[in-house]
C-alpha positions as CSV (number, residue, x, y, z in Angstrom):
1,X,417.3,91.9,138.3
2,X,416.2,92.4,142.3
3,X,412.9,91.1,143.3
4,X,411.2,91.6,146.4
5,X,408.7,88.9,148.0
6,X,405.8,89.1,150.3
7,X,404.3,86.0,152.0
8,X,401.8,85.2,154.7
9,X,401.1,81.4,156.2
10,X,397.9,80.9,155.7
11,X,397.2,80.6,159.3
12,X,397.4,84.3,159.0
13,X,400.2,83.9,162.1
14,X,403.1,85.0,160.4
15,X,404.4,87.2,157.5
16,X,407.8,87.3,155.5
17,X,409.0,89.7,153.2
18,X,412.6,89.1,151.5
19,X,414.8,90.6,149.2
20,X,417.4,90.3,146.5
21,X,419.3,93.9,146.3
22,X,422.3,93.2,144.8
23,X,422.2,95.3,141.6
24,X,420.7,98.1,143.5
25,X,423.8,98.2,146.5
26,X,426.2,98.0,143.7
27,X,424.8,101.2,142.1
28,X,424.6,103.5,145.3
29,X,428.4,101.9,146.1
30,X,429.4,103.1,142.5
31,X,426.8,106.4,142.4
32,X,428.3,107.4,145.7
33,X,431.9,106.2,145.5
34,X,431.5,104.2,149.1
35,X,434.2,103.1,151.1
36,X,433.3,99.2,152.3
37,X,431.9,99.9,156.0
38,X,429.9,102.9,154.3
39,X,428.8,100.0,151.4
40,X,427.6,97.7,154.1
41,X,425.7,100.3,156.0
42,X,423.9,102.3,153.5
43,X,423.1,98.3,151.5
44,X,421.4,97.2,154.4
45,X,419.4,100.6,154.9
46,X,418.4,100.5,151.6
47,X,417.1,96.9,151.4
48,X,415.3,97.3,154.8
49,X,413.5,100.7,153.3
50,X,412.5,98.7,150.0
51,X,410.9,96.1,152.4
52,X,409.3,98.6,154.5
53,X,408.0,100.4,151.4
54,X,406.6,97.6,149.8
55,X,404.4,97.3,153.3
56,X,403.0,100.9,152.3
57,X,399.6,100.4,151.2
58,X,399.0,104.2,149.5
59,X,400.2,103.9,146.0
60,X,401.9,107.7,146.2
61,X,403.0,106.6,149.5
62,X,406.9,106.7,151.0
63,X,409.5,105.7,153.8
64,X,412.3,107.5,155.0
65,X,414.4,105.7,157.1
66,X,417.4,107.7,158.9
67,X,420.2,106.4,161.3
68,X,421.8,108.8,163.0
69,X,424.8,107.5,165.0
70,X,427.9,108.9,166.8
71,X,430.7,107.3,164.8
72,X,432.2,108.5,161.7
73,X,429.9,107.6,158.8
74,X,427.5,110.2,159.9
75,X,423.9,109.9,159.0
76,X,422.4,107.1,157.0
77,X,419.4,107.6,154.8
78,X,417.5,105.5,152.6
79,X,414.1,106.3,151.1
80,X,411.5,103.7,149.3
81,X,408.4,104.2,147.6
82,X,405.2,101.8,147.9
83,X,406.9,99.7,145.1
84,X,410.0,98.7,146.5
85,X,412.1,101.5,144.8
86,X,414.8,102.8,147.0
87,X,417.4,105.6,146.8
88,X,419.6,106.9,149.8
89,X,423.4,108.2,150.9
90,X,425.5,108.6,154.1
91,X,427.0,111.2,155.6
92,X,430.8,110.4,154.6
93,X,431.0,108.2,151.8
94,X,435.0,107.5,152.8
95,X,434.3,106.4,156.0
96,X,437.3,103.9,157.2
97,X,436.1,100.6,157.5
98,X,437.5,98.5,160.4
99,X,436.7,94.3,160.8
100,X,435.5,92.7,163.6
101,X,438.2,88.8,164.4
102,X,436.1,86.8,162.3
103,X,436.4,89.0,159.1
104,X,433.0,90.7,158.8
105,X,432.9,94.7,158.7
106,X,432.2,96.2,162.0
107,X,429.2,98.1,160.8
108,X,428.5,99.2,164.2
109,X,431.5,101.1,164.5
110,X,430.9,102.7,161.1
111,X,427.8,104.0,162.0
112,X,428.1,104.2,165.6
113,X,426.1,103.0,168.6
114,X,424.7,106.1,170.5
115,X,421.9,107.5,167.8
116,X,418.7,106.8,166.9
117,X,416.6,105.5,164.4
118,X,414.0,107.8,162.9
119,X,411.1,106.0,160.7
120,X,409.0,108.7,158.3
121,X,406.0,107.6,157.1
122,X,404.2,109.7,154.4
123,X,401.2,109.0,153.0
124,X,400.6,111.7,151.1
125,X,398.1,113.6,152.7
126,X,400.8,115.9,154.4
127,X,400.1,114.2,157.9
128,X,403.2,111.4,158.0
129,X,404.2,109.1,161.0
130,X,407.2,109.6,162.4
131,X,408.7,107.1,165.0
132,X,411.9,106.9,166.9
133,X,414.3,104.6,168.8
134,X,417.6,104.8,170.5
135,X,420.3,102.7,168.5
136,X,420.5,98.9,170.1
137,X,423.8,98.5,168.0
138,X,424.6,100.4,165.0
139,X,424.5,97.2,163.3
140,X,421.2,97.9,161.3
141,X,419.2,94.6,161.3
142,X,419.1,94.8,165.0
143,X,418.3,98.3,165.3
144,X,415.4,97.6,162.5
145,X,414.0,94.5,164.9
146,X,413.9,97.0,168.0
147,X,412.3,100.0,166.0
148,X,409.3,97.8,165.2
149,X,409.3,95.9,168.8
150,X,409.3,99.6,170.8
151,X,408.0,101.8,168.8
152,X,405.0,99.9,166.6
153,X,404.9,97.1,168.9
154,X,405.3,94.6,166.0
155,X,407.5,91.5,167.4
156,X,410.1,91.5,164.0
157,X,412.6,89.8,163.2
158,X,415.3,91.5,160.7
159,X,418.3,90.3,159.0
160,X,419.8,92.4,156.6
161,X,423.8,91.4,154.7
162,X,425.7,92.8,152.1
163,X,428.9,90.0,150.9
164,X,431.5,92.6,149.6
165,X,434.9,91.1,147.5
166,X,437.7,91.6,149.7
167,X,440.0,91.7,146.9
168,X,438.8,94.4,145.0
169,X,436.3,95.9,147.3
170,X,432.9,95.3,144.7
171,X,429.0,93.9,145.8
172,X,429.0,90.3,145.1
173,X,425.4,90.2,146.9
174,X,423.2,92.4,149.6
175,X,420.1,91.2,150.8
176,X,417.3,91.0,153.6
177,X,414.9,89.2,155.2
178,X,411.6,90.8,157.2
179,X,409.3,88.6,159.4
180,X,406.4,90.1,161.8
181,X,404.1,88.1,163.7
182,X,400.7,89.0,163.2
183,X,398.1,89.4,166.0
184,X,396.3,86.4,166.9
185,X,399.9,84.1,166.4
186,X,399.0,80.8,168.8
187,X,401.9,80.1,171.1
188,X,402.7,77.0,168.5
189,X,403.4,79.5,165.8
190,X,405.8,81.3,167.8
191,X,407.8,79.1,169.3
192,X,408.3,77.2,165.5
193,X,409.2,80.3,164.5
194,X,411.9,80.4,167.0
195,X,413.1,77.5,166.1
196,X,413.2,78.4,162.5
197,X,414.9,81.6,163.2
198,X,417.7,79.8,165.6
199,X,418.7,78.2,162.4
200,X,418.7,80.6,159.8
201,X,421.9,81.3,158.0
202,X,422.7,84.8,157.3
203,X,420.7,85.7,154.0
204,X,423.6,86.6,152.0
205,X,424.4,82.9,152.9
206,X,421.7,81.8,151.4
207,X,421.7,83.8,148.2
208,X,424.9,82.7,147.5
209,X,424.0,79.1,147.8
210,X,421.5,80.4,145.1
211,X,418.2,80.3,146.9
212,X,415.6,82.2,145.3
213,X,414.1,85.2,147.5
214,X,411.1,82.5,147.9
215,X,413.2,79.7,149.1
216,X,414.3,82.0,152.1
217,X,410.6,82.8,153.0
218,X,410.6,79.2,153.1
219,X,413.0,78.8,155.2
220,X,412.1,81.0,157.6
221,X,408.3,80.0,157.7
222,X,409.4,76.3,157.7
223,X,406.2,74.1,159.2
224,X,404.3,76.7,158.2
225,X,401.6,76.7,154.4
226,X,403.1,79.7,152.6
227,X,400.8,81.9,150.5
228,X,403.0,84.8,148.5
229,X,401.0,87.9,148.0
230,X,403.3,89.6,145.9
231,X,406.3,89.5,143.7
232,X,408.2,92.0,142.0
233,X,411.1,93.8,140.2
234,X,412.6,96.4,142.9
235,X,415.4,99.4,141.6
236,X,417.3,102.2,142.8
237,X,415.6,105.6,141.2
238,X,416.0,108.5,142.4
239,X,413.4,111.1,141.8
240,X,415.0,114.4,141.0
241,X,414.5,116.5,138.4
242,X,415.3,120.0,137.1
243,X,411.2,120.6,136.9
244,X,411.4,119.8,140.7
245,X,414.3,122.4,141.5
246,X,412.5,125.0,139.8
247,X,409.3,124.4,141.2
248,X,411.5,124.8,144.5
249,X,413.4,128.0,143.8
250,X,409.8,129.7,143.0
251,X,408.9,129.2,146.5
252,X,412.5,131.6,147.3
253,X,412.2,135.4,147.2
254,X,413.6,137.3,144.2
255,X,416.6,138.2,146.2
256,X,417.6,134.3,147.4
257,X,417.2,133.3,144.0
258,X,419.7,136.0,142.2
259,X,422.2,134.9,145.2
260,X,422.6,131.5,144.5
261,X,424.8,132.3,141.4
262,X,428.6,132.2,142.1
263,X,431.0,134.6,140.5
264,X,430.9,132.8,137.2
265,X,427.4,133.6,137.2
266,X,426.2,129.4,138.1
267,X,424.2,127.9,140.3
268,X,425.0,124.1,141.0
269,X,422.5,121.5,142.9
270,X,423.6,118.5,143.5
271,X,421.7,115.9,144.3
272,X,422.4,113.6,147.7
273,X,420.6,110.9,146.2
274,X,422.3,110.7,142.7
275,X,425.2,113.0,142.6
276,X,423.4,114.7,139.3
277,X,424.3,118.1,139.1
278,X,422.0,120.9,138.1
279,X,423.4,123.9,136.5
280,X,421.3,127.4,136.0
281,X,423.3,130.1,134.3
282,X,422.1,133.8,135.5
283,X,419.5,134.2,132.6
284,X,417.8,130.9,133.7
285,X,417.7,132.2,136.9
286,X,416.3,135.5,135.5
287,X,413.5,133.8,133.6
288,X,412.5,131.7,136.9
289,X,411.9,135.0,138.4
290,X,409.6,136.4,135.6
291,X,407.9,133.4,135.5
292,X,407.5,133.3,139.2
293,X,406.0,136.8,139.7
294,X,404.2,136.6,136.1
């Protein structure tokens, strides 16, 4: 089952947030049919939006995280709720996946490094944030680090990894690993954070070594007294529904809803986040419209 973790050092310098997505990368790979670079992008998307959502304090609260790059994968998009719960797809799920000399996917290329990074905040009251960075690297993590470092002025650290089986192309393990400084850190705190940092090893290193999502808070906040605030089961749900769709078509005219049937007398939605499909025959359609101007 994936867990997220949240930790502070009780100096109040420093906090960590970490997470074990393995389960939920596996089920967007096999929801979505991803090739491997489009696996290893959309993975770490999705566990950096889980983090980030957990940080929502609103309870109907969400994140919408979208990279936007030049290179062939398209756009990236992952969404979280203030639980942890994450859903999200790419742009071409068959992108072709190319390796960098040491053996590791070349993410960046994927994705592409001429974009930006848009960050959606909505809290519900139908005012959200929205930020937005130029793309450092295509890479994710790195992009993540400078969103919060230029945009929210939060120094971050982010490291984000999905292990995929080269033989048979399947999620073995997909992780990641947020760290802020908090205002007030002492120069001490930093520069041991530094240090800690310099010697991380990648977090799907870790997890495969079988380090809980604690021990790798731990880790990073080494020197530091570690206080967790919260840990808890995280999924990948998607929140569509054929209530939703309908509540949508009422806001369409008479006219655009009577179009959307096809010859056969169907109309299909399809879901980006799920791949469910929606089917409405003409009479369902019909009864929409007399309930709509009922």
């Amino acid at each position: 089952m994936d867990k997220i973790i949240r930790c502070i050092t009780s100096d109040g310098a420093v906090m960590a947030s970490a997470i074990d997505a393995s389960d939920i990368v596996f089920t967007a790979k096999k929801l979505h049919h991803l090739s491997r670079s489009a696996t290893a992008a959309l993975g770490r998307l999705l566990c950096a939006a889980s983090i980030m959502g957990a940080m929502l304090k609103q309870k109907n609260a969400i994140v919408n995280l979208r990279v936007m790059g030049d290179g062939p994968l398209g756009p990236v998009i992952a969404v979280a709720d203030s639980k942890g719960n994450v859903r999200g797809y790419v742009g071409d799920s068959e992108c072709p996946t190319e390796y960098y000399p040491n053996g590791k996917i070349n993410v960046g290329k994927a994705v592409g490094k001429n974009g930006t990074v848009c960050v959606m905040r909505d809290y519900g009251s139908g005012d959200p944030y929205i930020g937005q960075t130029e793309l450092v690297s295509g890479e994710i993590a790195e992009d993540i680090t400078n969103y919060f470092a230029a945009s929210e002025q939060i120094p971050t650290v982010c490291a984000l990894g999905v292990l995929i089986n080269k033989e048979d192309g399947e999620v073995m393990l997909a992780g990641g690993l947020l760290i802020q400084l908090l205002p007030g850190a002492g120069e001490d705190a930093v520069e041991r954070l530094e240090k800690n940092v310099s010697e991380l090893e990648p977090v799907t290193t870790m997890l495969a070594k079988g380090m809980s999502i604690y021990d790798i808070c731990k880790t990073a906040l080494k020197g530091f007294e570690v206080e967790v605030l919260d840990e808890y089961p995280v999924n990948y749900v998607c929140s569509c529904s054929r209530e939703k769709l309908e509540r949508y078509f009422c806001t369409m005219s008479d006219e655009d809803i009577r179009s959307m049937a096809d010859e056969k007398g169907m109309a299909v939605a399809n879901c980006h986040f799920c791949n469910k499909k929606y089917v409405f025959t003409k009479s369902d359609l019909e009864k929409l419209i007399a309930e709509k101007n009922a």
